[in-house]
mmCIF file of the N, C-alpha and C atoms, coordinates in Angstrom:
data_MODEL
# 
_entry.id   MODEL 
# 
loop_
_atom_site.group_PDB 
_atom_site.id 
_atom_site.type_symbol 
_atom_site.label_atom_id 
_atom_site.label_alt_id 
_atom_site.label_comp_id 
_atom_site.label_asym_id 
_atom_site.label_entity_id 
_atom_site.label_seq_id 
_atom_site.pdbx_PDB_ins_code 
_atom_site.Cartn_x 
_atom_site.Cartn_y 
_atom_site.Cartn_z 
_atom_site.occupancy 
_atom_site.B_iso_or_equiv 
_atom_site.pdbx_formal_charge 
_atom_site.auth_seq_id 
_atom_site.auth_comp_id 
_atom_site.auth_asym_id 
_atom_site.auth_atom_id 
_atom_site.pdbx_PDB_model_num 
ATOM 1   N N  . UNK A 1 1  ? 30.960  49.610  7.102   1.00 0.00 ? 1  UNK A N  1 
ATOM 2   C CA . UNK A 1 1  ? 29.764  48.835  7.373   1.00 0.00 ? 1  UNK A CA 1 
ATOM 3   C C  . UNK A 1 1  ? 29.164  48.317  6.067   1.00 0.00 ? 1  UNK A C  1 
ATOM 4   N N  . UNK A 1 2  ? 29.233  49.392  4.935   1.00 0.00 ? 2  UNK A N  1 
ATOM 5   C CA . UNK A 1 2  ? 28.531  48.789  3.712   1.00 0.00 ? 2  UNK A CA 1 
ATOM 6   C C  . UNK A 1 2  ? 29.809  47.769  3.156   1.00 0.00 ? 2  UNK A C  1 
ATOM 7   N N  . UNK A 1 3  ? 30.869  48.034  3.320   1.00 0.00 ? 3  UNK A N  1 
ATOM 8   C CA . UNK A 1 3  ? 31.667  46.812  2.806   1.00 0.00 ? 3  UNK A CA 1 
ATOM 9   C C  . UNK A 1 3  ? 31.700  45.396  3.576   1.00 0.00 ? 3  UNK A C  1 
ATOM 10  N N  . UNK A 1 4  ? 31.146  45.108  5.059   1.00 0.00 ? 4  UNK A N  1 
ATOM 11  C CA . UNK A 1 4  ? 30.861  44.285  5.593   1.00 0.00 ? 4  UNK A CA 1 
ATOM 12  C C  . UNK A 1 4  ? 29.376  43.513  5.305   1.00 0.00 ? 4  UNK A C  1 
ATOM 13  N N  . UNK A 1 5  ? 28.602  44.217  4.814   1.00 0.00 ? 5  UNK A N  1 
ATOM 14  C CA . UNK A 1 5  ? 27.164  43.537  4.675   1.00 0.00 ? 5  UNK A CA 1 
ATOM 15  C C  . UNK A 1 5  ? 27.366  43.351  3.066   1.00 0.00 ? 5  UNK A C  1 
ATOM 16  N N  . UNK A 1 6  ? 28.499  43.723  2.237   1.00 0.00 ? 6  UNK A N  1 
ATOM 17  C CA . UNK A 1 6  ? 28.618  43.085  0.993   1.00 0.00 ? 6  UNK A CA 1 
ATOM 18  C C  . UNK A 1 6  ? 29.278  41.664  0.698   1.00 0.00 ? 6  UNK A C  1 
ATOM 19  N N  . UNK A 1 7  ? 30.069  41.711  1.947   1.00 0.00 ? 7  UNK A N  1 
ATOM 20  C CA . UNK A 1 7  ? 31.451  40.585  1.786   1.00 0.00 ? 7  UNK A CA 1 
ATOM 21  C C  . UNK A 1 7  ? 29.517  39.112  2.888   1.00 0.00 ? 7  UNK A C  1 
ATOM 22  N N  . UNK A 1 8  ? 29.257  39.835  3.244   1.00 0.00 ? 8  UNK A N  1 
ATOM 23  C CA . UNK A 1 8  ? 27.666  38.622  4.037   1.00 0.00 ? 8  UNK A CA 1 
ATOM 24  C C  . UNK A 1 8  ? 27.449  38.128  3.198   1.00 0.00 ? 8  UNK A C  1 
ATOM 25  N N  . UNK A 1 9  ? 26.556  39.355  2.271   1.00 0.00 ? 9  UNK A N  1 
ATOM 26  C CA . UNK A 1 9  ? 25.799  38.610  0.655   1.00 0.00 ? 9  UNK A CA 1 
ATOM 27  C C  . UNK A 1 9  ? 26.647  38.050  -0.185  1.00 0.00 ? 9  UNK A C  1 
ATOM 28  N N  . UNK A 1 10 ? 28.219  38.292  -0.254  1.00 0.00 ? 10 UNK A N  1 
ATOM 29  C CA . UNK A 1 10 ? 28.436  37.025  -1.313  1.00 0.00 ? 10 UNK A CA 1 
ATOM 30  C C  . UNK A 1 10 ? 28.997  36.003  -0.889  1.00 0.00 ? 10 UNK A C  1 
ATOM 31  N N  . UNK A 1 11 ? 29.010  35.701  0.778   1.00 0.00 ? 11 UNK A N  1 
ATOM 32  C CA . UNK A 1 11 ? 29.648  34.584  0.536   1.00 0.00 ? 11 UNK A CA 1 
ATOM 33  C C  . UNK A 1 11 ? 27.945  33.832  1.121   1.00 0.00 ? 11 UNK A C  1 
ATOM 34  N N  . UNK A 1 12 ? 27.271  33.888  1.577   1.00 0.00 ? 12 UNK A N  1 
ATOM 35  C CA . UNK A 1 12 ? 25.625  33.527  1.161   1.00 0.00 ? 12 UNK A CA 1 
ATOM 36  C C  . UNK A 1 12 ? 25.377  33.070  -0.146  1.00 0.00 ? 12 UNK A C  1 
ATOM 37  N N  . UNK A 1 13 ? 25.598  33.822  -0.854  1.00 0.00 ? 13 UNK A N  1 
ATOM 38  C CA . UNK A 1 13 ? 25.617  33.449  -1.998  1.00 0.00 ? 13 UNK A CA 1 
ATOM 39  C C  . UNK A 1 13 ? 26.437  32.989  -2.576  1.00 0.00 ? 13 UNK A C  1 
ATOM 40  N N  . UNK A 1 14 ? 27.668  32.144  -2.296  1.00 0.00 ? 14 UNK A N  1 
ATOM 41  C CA . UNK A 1 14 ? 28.370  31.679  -3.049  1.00 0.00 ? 14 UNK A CA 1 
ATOM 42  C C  . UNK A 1 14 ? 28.260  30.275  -2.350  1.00 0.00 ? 14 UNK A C  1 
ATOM 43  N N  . UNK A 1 15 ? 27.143  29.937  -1.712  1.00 0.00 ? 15 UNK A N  1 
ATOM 44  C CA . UNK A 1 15 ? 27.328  28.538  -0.660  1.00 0.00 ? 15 UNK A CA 1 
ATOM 45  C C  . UNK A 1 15 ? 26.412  27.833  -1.668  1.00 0.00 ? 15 UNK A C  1 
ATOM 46  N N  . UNK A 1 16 ? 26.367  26.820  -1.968  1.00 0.00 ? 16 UNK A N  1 
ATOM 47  C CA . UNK A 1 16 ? 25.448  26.295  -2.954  1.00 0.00 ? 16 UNK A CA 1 
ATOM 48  C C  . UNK A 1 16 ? 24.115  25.879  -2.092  1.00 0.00 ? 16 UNK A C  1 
ATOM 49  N N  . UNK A 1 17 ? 22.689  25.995  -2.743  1.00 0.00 ? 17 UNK A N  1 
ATOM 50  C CA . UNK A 1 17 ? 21.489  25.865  -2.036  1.00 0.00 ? 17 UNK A CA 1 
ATOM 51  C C  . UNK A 1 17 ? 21.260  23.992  -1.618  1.00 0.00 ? 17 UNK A C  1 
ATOM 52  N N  . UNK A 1 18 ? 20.386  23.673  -0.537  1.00 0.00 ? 18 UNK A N  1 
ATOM 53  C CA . UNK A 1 18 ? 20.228  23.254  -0.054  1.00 0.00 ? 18 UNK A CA 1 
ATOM 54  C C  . UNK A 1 18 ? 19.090  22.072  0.159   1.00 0.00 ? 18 UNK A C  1 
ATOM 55  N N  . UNK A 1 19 ? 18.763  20.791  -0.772  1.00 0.00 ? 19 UNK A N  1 
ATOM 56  C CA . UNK A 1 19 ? 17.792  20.830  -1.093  1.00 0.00 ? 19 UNK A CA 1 
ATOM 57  C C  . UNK A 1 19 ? 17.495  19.380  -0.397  1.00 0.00 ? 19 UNK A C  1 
ATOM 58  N N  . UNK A 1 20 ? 16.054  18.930  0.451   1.00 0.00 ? 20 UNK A N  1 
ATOM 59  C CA . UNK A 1 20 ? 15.941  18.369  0.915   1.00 0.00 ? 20 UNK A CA 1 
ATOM 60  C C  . UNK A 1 20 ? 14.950  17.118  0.346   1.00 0.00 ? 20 UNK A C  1 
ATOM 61  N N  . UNK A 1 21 ? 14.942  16.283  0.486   1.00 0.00 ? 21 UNK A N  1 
ATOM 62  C CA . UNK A 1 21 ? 14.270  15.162  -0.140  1.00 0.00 ? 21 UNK A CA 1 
ATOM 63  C C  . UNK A 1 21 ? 13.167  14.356  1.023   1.00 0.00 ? 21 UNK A C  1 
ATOM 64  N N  . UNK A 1 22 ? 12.191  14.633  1.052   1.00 0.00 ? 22 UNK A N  1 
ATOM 65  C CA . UNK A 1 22 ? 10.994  13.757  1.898   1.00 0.00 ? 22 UNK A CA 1 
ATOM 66  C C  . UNK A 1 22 ? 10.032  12.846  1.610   1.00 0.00 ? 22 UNK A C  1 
ATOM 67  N N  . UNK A 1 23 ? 10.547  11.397  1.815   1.00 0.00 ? 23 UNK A N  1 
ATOM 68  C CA . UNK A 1 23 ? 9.444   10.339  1.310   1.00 0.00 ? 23 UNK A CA 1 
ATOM 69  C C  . UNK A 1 23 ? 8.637   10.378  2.227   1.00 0.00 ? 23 UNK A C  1 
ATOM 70  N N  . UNK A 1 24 ? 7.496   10.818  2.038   1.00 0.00 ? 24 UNK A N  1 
ATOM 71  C CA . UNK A 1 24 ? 6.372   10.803  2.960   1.00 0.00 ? 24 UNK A CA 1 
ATOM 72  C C  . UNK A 1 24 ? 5.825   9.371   2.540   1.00 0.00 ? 24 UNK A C  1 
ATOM 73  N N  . UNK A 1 25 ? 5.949   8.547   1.632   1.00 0.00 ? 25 UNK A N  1 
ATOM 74  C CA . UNK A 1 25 ? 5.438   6.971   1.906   1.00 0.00 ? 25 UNK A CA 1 
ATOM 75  C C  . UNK A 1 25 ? 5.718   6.256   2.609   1.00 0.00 ? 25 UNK A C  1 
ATOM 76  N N  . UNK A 1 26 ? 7.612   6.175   2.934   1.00 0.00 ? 26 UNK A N  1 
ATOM 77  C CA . UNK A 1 26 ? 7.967   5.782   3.332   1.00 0.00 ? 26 UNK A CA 1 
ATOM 78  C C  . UNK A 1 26 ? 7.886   6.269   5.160   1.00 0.00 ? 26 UNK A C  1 
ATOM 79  N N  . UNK A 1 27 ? 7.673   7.490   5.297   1.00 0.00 ? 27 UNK A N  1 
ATOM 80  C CA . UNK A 1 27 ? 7.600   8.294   6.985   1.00 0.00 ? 27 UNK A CA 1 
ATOM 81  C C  . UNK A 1 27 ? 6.263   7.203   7.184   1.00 0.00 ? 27 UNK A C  1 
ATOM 82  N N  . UNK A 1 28 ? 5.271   7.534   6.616   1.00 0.00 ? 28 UNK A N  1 
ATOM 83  C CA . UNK A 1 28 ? 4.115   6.434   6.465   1.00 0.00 ? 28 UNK A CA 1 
ATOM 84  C C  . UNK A 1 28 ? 4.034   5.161   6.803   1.00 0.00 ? 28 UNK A C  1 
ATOM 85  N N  . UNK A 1 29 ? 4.949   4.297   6.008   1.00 0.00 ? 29 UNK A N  1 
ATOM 86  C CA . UNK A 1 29 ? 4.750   2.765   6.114   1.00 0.00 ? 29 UNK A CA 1 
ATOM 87  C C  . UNK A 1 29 ? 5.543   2.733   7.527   1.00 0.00 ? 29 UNK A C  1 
ATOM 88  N N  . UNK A 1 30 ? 6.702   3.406   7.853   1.00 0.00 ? 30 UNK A N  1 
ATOM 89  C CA . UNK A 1 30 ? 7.639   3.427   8.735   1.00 0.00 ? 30 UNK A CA 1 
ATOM 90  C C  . UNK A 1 30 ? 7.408   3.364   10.080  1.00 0.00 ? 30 UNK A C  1 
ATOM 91  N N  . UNK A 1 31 ? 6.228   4.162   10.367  1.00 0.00 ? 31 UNK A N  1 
ATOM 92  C CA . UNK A 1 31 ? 6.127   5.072   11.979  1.00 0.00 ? 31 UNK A CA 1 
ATOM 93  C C  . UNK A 1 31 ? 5.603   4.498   12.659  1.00 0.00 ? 31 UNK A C  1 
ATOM 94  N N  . UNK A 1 32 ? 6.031   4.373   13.596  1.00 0.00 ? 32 UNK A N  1 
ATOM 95  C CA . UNK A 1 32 ? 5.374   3.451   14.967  1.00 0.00 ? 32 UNK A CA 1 
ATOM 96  C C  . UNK A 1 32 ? 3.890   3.495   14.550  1.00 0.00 ? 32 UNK A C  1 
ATOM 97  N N  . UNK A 1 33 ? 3.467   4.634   14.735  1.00 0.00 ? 33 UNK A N  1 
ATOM 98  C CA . UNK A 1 33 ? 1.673   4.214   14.640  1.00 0.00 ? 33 UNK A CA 1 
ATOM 99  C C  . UNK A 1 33 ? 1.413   4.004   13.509  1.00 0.00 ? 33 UNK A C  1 
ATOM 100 N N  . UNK A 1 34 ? 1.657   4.115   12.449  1.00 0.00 ? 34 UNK A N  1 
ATOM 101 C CA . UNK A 1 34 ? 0.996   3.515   11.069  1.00 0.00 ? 34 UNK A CA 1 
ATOM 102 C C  . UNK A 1 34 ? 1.662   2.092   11.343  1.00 0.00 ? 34 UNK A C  1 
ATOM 103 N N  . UNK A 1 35 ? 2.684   1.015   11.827  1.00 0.00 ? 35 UNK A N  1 
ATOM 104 C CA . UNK A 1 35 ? 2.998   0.387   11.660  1.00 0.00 ? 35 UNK A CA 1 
ATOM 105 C C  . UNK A 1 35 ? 1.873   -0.737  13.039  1.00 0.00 ? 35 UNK A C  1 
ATOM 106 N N  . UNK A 1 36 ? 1.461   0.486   13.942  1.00 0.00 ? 36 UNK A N  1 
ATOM 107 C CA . UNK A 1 36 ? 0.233   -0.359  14.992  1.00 0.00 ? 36 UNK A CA 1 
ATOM 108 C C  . UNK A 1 36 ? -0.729  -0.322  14.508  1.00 0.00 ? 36 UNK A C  1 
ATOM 109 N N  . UNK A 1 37 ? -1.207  1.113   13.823  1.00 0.00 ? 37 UNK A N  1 
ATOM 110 C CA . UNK A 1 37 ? -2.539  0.796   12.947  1.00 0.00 ? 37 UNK A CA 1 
ATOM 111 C C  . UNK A 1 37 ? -2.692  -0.616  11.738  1.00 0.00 ? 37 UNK A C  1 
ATOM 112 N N  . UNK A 1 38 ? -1.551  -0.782  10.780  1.00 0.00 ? 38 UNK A N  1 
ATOM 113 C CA . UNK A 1 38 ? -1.161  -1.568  9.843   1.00 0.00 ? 38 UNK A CA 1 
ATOM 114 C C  . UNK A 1 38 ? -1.758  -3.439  10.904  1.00 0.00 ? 38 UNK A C  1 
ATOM 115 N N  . UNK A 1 39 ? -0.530  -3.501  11.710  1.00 0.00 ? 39 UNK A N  1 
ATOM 116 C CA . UNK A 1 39 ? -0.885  -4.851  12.807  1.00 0.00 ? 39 UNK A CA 1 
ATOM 117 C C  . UNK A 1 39 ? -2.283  -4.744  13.146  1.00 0.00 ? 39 UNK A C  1 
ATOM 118 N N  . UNK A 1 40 ? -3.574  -3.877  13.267  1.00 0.00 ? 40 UNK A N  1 
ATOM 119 C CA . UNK A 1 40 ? -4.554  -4.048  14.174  1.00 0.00 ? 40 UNK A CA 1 
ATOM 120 C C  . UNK A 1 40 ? -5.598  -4.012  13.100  1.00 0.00 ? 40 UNK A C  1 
ATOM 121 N N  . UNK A 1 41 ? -5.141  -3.667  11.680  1.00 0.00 ? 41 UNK A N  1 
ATOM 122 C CA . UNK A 1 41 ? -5.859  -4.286  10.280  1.00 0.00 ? 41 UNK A CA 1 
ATOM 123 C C  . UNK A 1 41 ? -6.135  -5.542  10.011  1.00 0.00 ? 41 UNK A C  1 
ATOM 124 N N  . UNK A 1 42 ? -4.476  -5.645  10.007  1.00 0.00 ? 42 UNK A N  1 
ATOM 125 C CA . UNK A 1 42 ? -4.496  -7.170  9.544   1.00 0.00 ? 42 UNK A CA 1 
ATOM 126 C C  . UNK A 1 42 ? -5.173  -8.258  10.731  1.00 0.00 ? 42 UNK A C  1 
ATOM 127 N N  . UNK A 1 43 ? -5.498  -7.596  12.098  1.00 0.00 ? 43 UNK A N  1 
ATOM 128 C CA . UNK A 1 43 ? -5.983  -8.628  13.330  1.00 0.00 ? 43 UNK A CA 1 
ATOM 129 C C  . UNK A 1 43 ? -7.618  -8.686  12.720  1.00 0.00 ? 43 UNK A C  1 
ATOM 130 N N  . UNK A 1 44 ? -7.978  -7.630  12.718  1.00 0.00 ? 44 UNK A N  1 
ATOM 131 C CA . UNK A 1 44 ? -9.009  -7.495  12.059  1.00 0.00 ? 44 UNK A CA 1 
ATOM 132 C C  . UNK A 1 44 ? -9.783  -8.045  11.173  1.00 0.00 ? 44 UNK A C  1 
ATOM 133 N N  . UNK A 1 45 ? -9.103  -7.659  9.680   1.00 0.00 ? 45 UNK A N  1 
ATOM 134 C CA . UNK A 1 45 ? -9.753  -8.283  8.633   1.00 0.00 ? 45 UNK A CA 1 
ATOM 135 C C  . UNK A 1 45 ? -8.666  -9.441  8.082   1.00 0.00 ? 45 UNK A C  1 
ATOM 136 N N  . UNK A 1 46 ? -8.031  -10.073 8.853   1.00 0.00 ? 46 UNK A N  1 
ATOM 137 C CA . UNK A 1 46 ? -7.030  -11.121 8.392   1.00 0.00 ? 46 UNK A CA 1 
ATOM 138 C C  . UNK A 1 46 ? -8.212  -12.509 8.362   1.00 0.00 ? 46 UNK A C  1 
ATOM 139 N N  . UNK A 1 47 ? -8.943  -12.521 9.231   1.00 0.00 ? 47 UNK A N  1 
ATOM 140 C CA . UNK A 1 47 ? -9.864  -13.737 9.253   1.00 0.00 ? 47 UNK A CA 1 
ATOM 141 C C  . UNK A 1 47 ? -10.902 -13.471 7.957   1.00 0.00 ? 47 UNK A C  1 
ATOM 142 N N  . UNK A 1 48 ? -11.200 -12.214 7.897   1.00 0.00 ? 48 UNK A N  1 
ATOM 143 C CA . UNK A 1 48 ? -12.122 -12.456 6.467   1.00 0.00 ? 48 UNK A CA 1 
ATOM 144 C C  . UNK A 1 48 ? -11.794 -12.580 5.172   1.00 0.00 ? 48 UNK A C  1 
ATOM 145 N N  . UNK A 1 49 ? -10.854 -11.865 5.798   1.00 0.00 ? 49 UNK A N  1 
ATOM 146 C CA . UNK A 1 49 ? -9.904  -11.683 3.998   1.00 0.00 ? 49 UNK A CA 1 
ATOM 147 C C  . UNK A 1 49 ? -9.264  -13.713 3.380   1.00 0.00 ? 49 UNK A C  1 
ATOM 148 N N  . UNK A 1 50 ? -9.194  -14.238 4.543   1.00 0.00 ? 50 UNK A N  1 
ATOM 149 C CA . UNK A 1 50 ? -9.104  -15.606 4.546   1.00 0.00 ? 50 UNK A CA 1 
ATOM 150 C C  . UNK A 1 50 ? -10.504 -16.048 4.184   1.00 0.00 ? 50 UNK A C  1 
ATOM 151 N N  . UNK A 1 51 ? -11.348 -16.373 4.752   1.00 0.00 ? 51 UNK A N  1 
ATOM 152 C CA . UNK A 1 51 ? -12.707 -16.429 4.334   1.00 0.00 ? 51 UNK A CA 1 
ATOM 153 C C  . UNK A 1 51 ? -12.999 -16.263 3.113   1.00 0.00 ? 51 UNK A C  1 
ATOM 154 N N  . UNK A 1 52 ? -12.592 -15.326 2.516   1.00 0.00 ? 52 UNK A N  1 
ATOM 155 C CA . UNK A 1 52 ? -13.020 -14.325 1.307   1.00 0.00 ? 52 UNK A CA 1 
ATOM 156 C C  . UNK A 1 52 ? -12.425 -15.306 0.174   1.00 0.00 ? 52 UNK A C  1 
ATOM 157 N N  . UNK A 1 53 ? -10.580 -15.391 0.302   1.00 0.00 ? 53 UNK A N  1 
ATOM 158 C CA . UNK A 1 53 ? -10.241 -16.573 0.002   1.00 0.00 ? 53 UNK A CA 1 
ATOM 159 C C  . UNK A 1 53 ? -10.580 -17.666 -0.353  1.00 0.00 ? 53 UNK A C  1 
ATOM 160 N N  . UNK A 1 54 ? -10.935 -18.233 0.385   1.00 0.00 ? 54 UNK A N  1 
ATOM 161 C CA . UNK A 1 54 ? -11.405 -19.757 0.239   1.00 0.00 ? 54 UNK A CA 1 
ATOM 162 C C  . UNK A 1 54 ? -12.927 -20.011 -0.307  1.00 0.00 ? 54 UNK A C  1 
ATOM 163 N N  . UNK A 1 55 ? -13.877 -18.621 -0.122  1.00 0.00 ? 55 UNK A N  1 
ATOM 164 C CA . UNK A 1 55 ? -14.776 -18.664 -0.472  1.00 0.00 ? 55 UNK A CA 1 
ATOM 165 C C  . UNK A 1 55 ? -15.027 -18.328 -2.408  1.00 0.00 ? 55 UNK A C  1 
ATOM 166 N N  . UNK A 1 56 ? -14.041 -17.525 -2.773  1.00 0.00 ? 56 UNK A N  1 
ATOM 167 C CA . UNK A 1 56 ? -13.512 -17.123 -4.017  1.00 0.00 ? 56 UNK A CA 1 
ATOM 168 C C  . UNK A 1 56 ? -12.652 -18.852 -5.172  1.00 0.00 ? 56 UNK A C  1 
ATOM 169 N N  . UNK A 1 57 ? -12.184 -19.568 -3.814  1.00 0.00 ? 57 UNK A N  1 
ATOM 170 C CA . UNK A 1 57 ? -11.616 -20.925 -4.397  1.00 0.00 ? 57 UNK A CA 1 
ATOM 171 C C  . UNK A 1 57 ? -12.628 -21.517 -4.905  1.00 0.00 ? 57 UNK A C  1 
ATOM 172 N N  . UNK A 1 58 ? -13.553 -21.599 -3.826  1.00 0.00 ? 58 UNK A N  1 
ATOM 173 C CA . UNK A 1 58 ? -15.174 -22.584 -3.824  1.00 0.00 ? 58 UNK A CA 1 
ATOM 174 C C  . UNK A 1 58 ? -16.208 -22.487 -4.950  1.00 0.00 ? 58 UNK A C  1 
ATOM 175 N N  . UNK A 1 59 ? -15.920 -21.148 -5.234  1.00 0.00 ? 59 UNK A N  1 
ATOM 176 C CA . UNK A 1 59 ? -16.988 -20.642 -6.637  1.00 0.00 ? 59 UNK A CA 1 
ATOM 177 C C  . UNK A 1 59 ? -15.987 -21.216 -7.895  1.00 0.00 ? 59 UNK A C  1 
ATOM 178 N N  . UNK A 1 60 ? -15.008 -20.719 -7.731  1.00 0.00 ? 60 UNK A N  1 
ATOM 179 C CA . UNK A 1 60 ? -13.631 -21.312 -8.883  1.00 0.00 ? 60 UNK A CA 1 
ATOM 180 C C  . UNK A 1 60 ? -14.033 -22.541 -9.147  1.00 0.00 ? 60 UNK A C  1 
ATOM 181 N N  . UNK A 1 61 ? -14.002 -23.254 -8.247  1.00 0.00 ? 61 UNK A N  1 
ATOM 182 C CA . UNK A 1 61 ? -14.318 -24.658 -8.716  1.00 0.00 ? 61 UNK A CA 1 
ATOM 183 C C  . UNK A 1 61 ? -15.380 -25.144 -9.346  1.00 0.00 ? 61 UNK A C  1 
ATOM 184 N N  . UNK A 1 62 ? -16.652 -24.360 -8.365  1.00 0.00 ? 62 UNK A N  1 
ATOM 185 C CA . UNK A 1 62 ? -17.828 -24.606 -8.944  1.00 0.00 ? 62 UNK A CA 1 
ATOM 186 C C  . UNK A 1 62 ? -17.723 -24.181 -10.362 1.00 0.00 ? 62 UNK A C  1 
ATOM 187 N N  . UNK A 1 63 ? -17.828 -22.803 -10.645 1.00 0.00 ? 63 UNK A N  1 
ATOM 188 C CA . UNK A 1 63 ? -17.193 -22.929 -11.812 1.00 0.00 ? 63 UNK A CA 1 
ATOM 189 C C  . UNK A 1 63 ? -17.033 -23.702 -13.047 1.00 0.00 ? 63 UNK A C  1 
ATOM 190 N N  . UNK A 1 64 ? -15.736 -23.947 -12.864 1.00 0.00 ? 64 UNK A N  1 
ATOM 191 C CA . UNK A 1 64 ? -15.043 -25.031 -13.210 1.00 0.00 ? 64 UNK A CA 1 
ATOM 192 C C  . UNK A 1 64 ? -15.991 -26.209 -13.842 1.00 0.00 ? 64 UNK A C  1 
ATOM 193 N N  . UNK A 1 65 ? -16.408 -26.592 -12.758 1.00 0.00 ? 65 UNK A N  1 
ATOM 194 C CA . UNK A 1 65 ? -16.896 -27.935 -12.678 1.00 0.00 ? 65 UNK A CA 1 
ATOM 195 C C  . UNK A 1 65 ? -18.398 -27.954 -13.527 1.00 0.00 ? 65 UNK A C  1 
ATOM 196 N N  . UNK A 1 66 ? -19.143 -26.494 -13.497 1.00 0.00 ? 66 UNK A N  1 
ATOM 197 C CA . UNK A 1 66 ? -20.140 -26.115 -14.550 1.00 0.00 ? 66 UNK A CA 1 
ATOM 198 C C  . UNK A 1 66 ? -20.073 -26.350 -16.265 1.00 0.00 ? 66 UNK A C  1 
ATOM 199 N N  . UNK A 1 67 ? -18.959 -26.012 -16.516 1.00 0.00 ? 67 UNK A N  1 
ATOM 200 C CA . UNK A 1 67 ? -18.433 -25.482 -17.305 1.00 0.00 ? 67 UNK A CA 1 
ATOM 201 C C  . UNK A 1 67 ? -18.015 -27.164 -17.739 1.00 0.00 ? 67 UNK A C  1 
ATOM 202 N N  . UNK A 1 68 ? -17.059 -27.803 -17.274 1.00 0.00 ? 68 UNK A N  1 
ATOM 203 C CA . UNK A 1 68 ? -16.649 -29.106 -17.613 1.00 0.00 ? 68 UNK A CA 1 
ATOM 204 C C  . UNK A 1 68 ? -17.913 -30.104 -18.048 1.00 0.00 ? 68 UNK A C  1 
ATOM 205 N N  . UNK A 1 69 ? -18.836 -30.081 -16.686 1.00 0.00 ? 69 UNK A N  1 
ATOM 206 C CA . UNK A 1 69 ? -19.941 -30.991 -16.967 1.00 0.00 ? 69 UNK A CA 1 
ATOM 207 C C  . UNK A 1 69 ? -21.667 -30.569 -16.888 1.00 0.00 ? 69 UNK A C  1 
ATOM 208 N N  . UNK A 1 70 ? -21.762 -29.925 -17.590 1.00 0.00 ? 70 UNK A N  1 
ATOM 209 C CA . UNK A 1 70 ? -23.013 -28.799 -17.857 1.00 0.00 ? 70 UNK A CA 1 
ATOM 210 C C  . UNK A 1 70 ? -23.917 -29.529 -18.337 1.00 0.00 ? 70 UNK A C  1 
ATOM 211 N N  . UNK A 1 71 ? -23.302 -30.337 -19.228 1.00 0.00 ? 71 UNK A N  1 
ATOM 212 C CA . UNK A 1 71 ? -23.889 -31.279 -20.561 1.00 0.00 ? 71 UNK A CA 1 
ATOM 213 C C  . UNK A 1 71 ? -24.565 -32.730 -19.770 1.00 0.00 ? 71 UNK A C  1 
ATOM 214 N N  . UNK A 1 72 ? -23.843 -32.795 -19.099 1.00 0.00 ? 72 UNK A N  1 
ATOM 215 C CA . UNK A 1 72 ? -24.119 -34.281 -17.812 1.00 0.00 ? 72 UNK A CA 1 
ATOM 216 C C  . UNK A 1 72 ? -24.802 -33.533 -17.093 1.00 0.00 ? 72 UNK A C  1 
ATOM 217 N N  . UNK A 1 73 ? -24.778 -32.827 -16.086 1.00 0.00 ? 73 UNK A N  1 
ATOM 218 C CA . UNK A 1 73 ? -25.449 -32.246 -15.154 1.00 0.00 ? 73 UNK A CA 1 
ATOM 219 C C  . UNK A 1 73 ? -27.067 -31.744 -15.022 1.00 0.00 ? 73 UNK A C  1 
ATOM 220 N N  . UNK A 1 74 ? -27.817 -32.651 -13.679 1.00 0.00 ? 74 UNK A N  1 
ATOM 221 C CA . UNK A 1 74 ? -29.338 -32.153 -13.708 1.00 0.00 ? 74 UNK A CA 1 
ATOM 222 C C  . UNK A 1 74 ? -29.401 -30.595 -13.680 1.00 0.00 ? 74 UNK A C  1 
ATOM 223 N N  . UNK A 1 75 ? -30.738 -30.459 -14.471 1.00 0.00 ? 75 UNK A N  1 
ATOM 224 C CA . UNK A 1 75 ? -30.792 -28.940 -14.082 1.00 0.00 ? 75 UNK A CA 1 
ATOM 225 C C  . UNK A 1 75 ? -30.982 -28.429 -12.424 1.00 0.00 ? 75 UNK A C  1 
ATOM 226 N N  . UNK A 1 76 ? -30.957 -28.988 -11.861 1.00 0.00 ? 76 UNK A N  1 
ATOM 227 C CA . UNK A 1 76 ? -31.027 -28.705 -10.415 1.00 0.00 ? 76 UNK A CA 1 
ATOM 228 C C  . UNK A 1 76 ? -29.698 -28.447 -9.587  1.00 0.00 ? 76 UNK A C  1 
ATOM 229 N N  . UNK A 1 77 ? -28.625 -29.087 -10.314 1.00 0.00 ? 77 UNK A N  1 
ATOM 230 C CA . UNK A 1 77 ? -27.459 -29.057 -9.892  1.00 0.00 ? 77 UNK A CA 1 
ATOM 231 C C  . UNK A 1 77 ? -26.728 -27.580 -10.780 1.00 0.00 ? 77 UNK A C  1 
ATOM 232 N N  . UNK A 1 78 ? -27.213 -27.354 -11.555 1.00 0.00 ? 78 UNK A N  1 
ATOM 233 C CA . UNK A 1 78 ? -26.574 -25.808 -12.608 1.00 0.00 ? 78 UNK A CA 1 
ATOM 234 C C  . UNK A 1 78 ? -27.067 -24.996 -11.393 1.00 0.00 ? 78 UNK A C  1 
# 
């Protein structure tokens, strides 16, 4: 019996260990429901984030256009 529970432990031990690798970003971006939550974001804030956009262009320009003609420009228009 003790020569049977010796010949267990070494071939246990002679199996090389076992090592597993888990991208939990990827289980994440992947999974049905993060991928329905993800779609019901973008339904969401897809219209503002557009908004946000164009509203970010609008100052750009203004901007811009401060900056170009400041020197011409009424003070009412700065």
């Amino acid at each position: 019996m003790l020569l049977a529970a010796s010949h267990m432990c070494l071939a246990t031990a002679a199996e090389a260990p076992k090592i597993a690798v888990v991208q939990t970003e990827r289980i994440l971006r992947e999974a049905v429901p993060a991928k329905a939550a993800q779609t019901k974001l973008e339904q969401e804030f897809g219209k503002r984030d557009k908004e946000l956009q164009e509203l970010g262009a609008k100052l750009k320009q203004a901007g811009e256009r401060l900056e170009r003609d400041a020197s011409v420009m009424a003070e009412s228009e700065r």
